[in-house]
VMD Tcl script that builds the backbone (N, CA, C; Angstrom):
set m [mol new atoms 384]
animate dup $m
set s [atomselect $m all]
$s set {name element resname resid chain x y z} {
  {N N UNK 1 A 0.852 -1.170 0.000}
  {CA C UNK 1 A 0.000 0.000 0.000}
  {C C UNK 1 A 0.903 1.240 0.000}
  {N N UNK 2 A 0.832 1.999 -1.186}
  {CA C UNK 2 A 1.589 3.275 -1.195}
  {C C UNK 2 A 1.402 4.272 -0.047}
  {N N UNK 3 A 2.208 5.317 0.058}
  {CA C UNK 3 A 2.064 6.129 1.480}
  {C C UNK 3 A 2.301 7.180 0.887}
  {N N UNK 4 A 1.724 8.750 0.714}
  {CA C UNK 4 A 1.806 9.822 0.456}
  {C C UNK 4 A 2.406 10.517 1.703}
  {N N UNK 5 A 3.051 11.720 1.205}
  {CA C UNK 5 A 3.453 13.019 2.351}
  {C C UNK 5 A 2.542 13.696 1.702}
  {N N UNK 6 A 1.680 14.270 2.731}
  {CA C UNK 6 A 1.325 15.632 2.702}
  {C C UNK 6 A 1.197 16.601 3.520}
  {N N UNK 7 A 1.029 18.058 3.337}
  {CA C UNK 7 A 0.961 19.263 4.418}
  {C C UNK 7 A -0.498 19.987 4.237}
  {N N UNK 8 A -1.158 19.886 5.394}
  {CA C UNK 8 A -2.159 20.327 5.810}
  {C C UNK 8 A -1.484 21.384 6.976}
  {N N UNK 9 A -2.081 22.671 6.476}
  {CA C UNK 9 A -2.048 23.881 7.722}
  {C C UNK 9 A -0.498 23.687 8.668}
  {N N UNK 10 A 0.310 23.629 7.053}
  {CA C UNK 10 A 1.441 23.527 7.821}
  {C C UNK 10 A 2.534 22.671 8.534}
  {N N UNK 11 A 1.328 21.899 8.831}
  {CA C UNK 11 A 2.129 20.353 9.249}
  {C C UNK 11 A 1.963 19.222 8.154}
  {N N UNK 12 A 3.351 18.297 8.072}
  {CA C UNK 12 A 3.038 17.296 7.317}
  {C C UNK 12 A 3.119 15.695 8.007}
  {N N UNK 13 A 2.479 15.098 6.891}
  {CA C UNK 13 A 1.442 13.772 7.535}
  {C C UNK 13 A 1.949 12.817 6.717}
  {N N UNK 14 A 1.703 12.172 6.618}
  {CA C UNK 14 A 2.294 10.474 6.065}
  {C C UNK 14 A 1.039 9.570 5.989}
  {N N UNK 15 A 0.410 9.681 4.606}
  {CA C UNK 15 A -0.587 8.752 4.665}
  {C C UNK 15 A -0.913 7.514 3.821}
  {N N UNK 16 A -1.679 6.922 4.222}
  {CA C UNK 16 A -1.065 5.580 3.766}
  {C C UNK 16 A -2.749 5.439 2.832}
  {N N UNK 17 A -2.807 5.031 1.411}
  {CA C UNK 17 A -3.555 4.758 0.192}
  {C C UNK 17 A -4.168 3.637 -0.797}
  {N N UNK 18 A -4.985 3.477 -1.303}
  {CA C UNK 18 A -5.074 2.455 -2.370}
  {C C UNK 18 A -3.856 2.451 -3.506}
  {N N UNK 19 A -3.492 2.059 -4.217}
  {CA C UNK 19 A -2.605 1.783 -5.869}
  {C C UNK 19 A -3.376 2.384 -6.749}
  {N N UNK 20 A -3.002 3.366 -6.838}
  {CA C UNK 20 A -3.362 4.594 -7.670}
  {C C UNK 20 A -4.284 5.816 -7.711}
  {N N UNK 21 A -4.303 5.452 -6.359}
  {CA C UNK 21 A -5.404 6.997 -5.578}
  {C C UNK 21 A -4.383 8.101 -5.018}
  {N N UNK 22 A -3.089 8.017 -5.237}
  {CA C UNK 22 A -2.050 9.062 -4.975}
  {C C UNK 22 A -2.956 10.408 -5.182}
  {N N UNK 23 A -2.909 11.005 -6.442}
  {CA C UNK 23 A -2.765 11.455 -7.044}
  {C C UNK 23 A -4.305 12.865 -6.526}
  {N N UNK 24 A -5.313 11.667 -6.483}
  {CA C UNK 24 A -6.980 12.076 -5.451}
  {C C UNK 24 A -6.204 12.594 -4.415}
  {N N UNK 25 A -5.693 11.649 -3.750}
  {CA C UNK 25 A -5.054 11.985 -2.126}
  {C C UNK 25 A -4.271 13.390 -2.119}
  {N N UNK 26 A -3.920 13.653 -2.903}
  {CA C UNK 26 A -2.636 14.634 -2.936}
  {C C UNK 26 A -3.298 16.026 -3.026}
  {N N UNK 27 A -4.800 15.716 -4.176}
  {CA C UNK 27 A -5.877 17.254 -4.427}
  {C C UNK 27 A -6.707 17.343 -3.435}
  {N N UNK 28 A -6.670 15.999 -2.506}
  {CA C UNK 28 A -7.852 16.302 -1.378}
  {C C UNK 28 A -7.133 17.446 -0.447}
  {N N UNK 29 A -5.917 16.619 -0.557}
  {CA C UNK 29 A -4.766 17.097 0.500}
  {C C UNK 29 A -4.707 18.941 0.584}
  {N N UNK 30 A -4.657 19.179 -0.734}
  {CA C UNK 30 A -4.394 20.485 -1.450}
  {C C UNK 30 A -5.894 21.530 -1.042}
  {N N UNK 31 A -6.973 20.595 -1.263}
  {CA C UNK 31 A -8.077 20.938 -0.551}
  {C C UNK 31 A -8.016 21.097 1.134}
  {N N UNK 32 A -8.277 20.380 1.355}
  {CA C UNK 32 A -8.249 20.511 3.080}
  {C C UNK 32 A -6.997 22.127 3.441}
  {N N UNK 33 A -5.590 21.905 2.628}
  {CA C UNK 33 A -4.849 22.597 3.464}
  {C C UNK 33 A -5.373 24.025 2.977}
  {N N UNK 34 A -6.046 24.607 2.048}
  {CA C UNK 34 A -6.527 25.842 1.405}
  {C C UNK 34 A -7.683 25.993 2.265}
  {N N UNK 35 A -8.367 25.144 2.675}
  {CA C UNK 35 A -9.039 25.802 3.975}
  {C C UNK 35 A -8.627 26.468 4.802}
  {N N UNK 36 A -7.584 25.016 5.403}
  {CA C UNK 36 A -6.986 24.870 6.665}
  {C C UNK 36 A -5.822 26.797 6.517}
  {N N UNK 37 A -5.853 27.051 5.216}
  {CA C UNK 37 A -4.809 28.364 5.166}
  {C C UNK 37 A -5.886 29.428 5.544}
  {N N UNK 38 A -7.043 29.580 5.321}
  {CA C UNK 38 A -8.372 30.136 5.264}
  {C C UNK 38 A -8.554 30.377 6.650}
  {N N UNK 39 A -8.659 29.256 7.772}
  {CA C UNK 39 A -9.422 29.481 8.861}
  {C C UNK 39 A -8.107 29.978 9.724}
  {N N UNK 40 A -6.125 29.789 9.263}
  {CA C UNK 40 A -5.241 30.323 9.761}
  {C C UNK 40 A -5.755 31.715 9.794}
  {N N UNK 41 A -5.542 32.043 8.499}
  {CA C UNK 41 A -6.308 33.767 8.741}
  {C C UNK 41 A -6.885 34.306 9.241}
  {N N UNK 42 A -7.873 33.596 9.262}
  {CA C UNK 42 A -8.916 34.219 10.209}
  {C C UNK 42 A -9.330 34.648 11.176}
  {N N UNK 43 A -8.835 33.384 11.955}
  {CA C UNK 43 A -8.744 32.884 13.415}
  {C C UNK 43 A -7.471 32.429 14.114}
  {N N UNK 44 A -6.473 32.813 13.449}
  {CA C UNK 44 A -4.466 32.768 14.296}
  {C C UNK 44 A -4.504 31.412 14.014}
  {N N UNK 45 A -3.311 30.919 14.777}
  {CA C UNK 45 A -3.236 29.461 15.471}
  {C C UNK 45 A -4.134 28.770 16.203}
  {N N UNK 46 A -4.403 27.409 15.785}
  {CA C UNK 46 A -5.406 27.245 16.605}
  {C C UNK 46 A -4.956 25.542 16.811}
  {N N UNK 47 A -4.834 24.681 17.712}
  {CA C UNK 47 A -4.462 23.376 18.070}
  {C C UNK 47 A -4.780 22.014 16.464}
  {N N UNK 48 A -4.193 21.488 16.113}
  {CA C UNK 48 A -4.331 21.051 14.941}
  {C C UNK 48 A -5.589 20.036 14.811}
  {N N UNK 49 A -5.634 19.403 15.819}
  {CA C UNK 49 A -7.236 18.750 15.450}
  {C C UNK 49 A -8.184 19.466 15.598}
  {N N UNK 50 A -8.048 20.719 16.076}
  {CA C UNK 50 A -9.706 22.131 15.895}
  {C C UNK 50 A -9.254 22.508 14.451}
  {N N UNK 51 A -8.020 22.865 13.892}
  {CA C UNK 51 A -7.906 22.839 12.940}
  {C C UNK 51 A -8.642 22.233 11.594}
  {N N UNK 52 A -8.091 20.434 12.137}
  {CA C UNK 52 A -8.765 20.118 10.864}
  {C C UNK 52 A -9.942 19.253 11.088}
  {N N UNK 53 A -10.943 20.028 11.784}
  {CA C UNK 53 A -12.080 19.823 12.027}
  {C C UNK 53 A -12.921 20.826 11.509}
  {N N UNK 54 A -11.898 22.049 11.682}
  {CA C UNK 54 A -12.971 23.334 11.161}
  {C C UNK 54 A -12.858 23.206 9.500}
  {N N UNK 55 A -11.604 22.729 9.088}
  {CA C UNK 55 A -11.301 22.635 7.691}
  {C C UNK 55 A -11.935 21.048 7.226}
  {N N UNK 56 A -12.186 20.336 7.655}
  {CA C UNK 56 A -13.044 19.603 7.320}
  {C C UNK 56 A -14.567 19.100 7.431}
  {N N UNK 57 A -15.146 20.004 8.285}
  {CA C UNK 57 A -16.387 21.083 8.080}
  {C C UNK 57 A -16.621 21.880 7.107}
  {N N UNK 58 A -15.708 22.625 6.686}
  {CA C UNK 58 A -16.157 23.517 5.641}
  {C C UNK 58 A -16.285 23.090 4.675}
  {N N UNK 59 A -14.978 21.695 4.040}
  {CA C UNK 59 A -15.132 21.527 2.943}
  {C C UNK 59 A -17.182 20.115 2.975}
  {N N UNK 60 A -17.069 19.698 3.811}
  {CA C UNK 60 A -18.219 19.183 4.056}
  {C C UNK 60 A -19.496 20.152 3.545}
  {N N UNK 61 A -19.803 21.095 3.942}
  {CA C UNK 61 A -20.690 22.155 3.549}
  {C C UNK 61 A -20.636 22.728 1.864}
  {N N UNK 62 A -19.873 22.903 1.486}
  {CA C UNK 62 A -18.900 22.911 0.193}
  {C C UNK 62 A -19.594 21.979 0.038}
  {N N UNK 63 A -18.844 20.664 -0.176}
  {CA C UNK 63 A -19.798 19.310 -0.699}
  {C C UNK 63 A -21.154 19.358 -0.795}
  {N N UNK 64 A -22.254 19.384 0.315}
  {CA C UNK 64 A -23.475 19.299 0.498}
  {C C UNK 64 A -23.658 20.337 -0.489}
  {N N UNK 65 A -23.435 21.678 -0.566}
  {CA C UNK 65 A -23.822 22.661 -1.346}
  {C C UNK 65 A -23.858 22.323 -2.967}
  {N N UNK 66 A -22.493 21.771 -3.526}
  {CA C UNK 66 A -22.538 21.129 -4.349}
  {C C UNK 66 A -23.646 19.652 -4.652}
  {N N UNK 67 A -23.315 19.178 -4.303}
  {CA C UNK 67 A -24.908 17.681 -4.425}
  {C C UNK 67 A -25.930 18.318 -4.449}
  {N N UNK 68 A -26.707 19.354 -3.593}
  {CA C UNK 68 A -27.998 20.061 -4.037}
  {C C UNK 68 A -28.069 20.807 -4.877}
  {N N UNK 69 A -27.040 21.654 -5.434}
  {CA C UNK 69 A -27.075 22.419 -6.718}
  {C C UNK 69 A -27.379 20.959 -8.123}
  {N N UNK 70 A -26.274 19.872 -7.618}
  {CA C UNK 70 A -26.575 18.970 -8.633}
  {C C UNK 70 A -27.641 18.030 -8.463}
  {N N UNK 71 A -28.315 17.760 -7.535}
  {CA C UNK 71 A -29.922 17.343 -7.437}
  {C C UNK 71 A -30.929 18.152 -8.356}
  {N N UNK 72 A -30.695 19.502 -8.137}
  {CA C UNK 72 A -31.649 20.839 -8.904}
  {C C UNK 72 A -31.219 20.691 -10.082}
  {N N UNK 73 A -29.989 20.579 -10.686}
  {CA C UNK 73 A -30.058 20.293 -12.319}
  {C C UNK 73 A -30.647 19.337 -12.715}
  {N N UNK 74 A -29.971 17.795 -12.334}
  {CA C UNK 74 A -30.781 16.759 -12.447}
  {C C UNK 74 A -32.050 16.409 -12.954}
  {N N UNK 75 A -32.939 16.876 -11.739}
  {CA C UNK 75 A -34.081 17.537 -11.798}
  {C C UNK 75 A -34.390 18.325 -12.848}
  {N N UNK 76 A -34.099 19.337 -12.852}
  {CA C UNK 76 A -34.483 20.018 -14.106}
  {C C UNK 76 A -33.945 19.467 -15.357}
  {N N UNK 77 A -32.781 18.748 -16.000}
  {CA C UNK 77 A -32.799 17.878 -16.960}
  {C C UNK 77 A -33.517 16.565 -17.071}
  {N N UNK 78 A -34.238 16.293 -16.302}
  {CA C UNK 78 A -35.444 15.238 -16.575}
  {C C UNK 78 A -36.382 15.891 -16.895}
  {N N UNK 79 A -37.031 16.557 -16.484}
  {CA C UNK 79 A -38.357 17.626 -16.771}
  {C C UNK 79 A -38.577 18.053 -18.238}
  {N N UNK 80 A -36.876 18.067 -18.490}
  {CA C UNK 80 A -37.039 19.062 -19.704}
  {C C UNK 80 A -36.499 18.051 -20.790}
  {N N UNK 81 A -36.043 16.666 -20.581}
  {CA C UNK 81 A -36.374 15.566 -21.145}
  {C C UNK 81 A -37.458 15.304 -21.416}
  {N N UNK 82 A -38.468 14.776 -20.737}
  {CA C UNK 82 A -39.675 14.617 -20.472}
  {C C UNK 82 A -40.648 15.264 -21.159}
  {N N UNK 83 A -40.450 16.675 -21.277}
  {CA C UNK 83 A -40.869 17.385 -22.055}
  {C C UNK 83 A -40.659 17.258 -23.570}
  {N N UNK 84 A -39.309 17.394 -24.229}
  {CA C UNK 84 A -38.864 16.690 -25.089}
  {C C UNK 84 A -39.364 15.838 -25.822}
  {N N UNK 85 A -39.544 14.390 -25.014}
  {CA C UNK 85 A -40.290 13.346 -25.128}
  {C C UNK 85 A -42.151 13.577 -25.315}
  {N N UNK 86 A -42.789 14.156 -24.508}
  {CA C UNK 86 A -43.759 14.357 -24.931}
  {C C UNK 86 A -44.324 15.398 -25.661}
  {N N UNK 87 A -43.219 16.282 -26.574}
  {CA C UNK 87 A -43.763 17.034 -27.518}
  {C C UNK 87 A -43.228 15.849 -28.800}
  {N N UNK 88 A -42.661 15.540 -29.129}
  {CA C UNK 88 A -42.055 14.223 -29.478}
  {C C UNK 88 A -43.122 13.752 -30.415}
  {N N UNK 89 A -43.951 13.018 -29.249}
  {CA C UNK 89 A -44.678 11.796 -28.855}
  {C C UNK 89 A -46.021 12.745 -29.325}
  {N N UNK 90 A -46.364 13.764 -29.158}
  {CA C UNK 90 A -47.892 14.445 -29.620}
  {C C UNK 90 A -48.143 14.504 -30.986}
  {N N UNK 91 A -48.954 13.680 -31.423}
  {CA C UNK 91 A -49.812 13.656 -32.674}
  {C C UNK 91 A -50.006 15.148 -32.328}
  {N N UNK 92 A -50.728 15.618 -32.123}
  {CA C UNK 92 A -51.520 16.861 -32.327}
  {C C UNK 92 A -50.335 17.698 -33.169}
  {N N UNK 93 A -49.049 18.133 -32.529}
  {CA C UNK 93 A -48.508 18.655 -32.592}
  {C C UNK 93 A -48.155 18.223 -34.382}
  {N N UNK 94 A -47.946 17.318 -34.623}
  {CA C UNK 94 A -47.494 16.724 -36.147}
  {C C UNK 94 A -48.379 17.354 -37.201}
  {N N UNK 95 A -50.064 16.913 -36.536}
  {CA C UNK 95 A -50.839 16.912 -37.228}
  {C C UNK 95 A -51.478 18.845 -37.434}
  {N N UNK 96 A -51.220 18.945 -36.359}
  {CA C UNK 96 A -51.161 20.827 -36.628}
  {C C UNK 96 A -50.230 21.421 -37.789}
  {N N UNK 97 A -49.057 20.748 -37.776}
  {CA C UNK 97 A -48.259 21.328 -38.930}
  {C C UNK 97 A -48.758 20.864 -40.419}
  {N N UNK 98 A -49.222 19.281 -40.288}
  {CA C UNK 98 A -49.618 19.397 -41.881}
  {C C UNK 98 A -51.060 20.195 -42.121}
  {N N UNK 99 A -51.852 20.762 -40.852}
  {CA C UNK 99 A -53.396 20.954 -41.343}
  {C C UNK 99 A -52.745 22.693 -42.283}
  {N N UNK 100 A -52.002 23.580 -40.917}
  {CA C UNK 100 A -51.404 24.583 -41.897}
  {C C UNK 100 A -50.541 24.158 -42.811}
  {N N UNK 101 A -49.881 23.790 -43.495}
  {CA C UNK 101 A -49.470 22.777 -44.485}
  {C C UNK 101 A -50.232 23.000 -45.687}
  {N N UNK 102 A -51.282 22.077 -45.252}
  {CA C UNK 102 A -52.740 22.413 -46.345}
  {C C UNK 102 A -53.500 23.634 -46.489}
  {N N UNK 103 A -53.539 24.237 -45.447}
  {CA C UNK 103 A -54.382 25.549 -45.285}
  {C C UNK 103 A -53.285 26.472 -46.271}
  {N N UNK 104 A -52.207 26.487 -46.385}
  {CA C UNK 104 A -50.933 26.959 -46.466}
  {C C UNK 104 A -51.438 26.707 -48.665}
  {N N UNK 105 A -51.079 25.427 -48.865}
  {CA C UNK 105 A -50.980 25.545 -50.031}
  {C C UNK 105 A -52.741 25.506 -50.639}
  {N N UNK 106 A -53.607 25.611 -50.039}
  {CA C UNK 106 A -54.936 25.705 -50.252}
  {C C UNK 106 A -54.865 27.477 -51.088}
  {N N UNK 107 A -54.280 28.565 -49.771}
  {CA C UNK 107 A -54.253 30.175 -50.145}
  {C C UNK 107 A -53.467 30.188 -51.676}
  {N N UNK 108 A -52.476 29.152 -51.285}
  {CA C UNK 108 A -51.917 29.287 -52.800}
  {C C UNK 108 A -52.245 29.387 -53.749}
  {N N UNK 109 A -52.784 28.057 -53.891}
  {CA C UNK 109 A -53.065 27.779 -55.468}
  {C C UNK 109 A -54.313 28.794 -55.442}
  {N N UNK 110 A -55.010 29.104 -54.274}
  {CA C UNK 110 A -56.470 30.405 -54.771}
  {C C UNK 110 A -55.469 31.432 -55.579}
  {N N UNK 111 A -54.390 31.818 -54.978}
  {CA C UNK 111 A -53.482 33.168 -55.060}
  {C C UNK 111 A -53.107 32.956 -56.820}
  {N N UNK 112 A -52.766 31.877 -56.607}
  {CA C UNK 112 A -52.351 31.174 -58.157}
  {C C UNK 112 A -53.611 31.416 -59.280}
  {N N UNK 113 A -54.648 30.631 -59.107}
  {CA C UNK 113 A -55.514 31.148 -59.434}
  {C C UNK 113 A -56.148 32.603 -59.933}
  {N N UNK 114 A -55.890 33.314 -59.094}
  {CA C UNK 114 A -56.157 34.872 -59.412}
  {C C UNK 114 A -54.995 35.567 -60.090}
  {N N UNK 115 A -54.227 35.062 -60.005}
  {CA C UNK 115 A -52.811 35.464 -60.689}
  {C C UNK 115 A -53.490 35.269 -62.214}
  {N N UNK 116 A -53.438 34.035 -62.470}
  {CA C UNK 116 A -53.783 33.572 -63.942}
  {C C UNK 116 A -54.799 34.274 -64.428}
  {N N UNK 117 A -56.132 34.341 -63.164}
  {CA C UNK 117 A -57.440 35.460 -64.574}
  {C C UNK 117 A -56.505 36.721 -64.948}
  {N N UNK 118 A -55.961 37.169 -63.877}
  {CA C UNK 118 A -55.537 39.025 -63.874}
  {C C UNK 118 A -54.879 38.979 -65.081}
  {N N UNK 119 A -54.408 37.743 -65.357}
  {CA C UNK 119 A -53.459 37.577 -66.323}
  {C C UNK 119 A -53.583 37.640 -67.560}
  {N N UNK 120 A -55.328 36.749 -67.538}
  {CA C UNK 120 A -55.969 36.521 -69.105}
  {C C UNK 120 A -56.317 38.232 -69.357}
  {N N UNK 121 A -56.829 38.385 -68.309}
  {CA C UNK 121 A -57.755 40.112 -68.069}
  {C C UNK 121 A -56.765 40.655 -69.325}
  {N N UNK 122 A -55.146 41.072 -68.501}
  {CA C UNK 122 A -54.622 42.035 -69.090}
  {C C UNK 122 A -53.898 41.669 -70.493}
  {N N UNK 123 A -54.328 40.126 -70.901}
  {CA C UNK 123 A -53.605 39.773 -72.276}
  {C C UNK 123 A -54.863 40.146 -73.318}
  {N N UNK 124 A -56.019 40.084 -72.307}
  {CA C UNK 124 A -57.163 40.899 -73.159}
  {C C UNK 124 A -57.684 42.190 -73.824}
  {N N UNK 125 A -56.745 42.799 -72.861}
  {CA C UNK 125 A -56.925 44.256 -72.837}
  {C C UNK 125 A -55.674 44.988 -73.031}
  {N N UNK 126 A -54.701 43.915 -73.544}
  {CA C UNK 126 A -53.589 44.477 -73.926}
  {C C UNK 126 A -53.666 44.301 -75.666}
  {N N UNK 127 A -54.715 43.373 -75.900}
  {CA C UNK 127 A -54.717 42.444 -77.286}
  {C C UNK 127 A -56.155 43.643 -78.104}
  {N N UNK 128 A -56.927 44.483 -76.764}
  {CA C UNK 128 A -57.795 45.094 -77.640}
  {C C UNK 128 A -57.520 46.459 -77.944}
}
mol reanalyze $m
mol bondsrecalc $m
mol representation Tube
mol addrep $m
């Protein structure tokens, strides 16, 4: 089992890993101590297990905050799947486009139609 060094708030630790989770271990590590530099500021020195209790609290909250932002997308990408799917899935909706469709080339050919008398009209009255 591999063993990482790392420094949290200053002090470093020796921890021991799965075969090939270094690498996780090392950004958690990097996480925790960017707290742990956070709550130095804030609040001075403070005994290292209040330390990384407060820094592993925060990033906890962090987390939770994250999972409910991604519950609410989730959520809203099913909905709007769903939706998707049942505009999809609606005859009506199909059948609305061919009725204007028809209604559509119905005006036409009238339009067409009147085109052609105006047409005879003025070959008539161009011819008298």
């Amino acid at each position: 089992m591999p063993e990482v060094k790392i420094a949290v708030g200053g002090r470093e630790f020796t921890v021991a890993c799965q075969e090939g989770e270094q690498s996780f271990l090392t950004q958690a590590a990097q996480l925790l101590d960017g707290e742990a530099a956070l709550l130095g500021d804030q609040l001075g020195r403070m005994p290292e297990t209040r330390m990384l209790l407060m820094a592993g609290l925060m990033l906890a909250d962090k987390a939770a905050g994250m999972e409910e932002q991604m519950r609410a997308l989730e959520e809203k990408a099913l909905s709007q799947q769903a939706l998707i799917e049942e505009l999809q899935a609606t005859p009506a909706a199909a059948g609305a486009g061919e009725a204007v469709s028809a209604e559509f080339t119905a005006a036409l050919s009238e339009l067409t139609s009147q085109a052609e008398a105006l047409a005879e009209i003025m070959e008539g009255q161009a011819g008298a």
